[in-house]
MARTOR-95323 format. One record per atom (N, C-alpha, C, O): x, y, z. Coordinates in steps of 0.1 Angstrom, whole numbers, plus 5000, padded with zeros to 4 digits. Layout:
N
XYZ;...
This chain:
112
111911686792;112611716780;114011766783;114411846791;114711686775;116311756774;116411936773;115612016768;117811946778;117812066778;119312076771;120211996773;119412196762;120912196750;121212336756;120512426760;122912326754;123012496758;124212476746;124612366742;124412566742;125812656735;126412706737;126012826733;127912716743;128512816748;129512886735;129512866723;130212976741;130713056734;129913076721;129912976714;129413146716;128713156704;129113276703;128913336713;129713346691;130313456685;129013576686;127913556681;129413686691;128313776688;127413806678;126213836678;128313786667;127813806655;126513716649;125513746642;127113566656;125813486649;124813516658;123613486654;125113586674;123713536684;122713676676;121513656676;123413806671;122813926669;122113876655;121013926651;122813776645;121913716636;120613656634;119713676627;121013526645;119913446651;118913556658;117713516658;119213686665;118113766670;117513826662;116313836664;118213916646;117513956643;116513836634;115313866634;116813756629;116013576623;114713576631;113613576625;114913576644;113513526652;112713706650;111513686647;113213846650;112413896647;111413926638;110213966639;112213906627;111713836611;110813756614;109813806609;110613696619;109913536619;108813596631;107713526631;108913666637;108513696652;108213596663;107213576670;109513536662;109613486672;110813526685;111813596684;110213446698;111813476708;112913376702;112913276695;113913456708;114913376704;115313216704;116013156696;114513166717;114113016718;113712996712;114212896706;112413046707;111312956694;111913006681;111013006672;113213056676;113613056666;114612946666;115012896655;115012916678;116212856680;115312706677;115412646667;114412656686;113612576681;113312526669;113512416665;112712626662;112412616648;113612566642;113412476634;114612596643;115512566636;116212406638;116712316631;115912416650;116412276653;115512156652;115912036651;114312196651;113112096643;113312086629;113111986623;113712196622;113412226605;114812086605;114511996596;116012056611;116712016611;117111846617;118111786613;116211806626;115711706629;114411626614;114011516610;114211716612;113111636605;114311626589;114511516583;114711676587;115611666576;116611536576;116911456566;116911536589;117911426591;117211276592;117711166589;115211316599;114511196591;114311166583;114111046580;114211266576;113711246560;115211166555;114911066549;116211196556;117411176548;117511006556;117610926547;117510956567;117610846569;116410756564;116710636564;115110796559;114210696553;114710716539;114410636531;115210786537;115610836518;116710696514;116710626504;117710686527;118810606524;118510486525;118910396518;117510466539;116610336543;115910246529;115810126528;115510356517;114710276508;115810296498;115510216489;117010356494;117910346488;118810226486;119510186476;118810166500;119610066504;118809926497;119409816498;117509936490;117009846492;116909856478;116509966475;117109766465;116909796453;115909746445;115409806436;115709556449;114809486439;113709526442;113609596451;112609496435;111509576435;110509516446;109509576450;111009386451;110109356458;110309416473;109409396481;111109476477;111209566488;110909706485;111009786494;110309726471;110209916474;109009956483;109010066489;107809836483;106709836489;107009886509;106609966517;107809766508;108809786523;109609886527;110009896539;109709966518;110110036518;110010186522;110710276528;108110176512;107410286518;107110266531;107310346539;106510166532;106110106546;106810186559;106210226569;108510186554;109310206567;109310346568;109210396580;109310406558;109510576557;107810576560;107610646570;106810536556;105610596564;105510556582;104910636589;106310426589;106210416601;107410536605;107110616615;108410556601;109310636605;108410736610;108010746622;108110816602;106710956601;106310946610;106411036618;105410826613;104910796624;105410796639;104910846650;106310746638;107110706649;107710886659;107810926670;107710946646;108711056652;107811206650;108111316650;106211116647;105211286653;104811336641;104011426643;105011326631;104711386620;103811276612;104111156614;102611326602;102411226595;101811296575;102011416575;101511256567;101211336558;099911326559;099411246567;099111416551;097811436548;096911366545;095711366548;097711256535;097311136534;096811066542;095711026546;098211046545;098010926558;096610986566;095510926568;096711106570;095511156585;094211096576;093411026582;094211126561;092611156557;092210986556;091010946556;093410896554;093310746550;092610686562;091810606563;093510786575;093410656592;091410756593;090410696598;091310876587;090210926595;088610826588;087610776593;089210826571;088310746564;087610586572;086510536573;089510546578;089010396586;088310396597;087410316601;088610476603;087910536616;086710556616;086110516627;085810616606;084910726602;084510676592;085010766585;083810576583;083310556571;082010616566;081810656554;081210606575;080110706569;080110836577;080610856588;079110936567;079211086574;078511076583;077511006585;079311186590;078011186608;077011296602;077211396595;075611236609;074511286603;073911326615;074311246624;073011416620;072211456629;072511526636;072011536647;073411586632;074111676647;074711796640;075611776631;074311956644;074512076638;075712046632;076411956635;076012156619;077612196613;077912316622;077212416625;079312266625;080312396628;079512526620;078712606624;079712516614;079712696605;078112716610;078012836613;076912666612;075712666619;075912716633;075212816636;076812666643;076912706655;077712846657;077512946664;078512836648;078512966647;077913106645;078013196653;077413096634;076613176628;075513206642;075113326645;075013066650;073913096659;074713196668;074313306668;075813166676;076413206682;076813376677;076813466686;076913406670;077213566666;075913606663;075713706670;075213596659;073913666659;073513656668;072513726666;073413626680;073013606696;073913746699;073413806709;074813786694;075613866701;074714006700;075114116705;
């Protein structure tokens, strides 16, 4: 993984950004993080936004979603949708014969 530094950075914003990650309770890295993901994903979202913008007749809006759902894909993230659509194809009928979670549990603490 790459590594980013910032130099000179004004006191004022690093004592901001510290007190931010305590809010949040995070270290200063994983606030710094956070922020730089909340901000990466923005910049994907805004490039599939312009990707289907760019495209107007109707027979590309379809292609459109298409690109913005591979985008998603491509870069780690996907919607809820999407997980429960690929799990449905994966998975069509329920699994049958074998304990539920919340059963093993329950065995498991009462043993205690």
């Amino acid at each position: 993984m790459p590594n980013l530094s910032v130099k000179d950075v004004p006191e004022a914003w690093a004592e901001a950004l510290r007190q931010r990650a305590a809010r949040s309770h995070r270290s200063l890295q994983g606030e710094l993080m956070a922020i730089i993901e909340q901000a990466a994903r923005e910049s994907w979202a805004d490039a599939a936004e312009t990707q289907a913008a760019a495209r107007t007749d109707s027979a590309a809006a379809p292609s459109a979603n298409l690109q913005r759902a591979n985008l998603a894909t491509q870069r780690g993230w996907k919607t809820i949708e999407q997980i429960a659509t690929e799990r449905r194809q994966r998975f069509p009928q329920p699994v049958t014969g074998v304990p539920l979670a919340v059963d093993i549990i329950r065995a498991d603490r009462d043993a205690r």
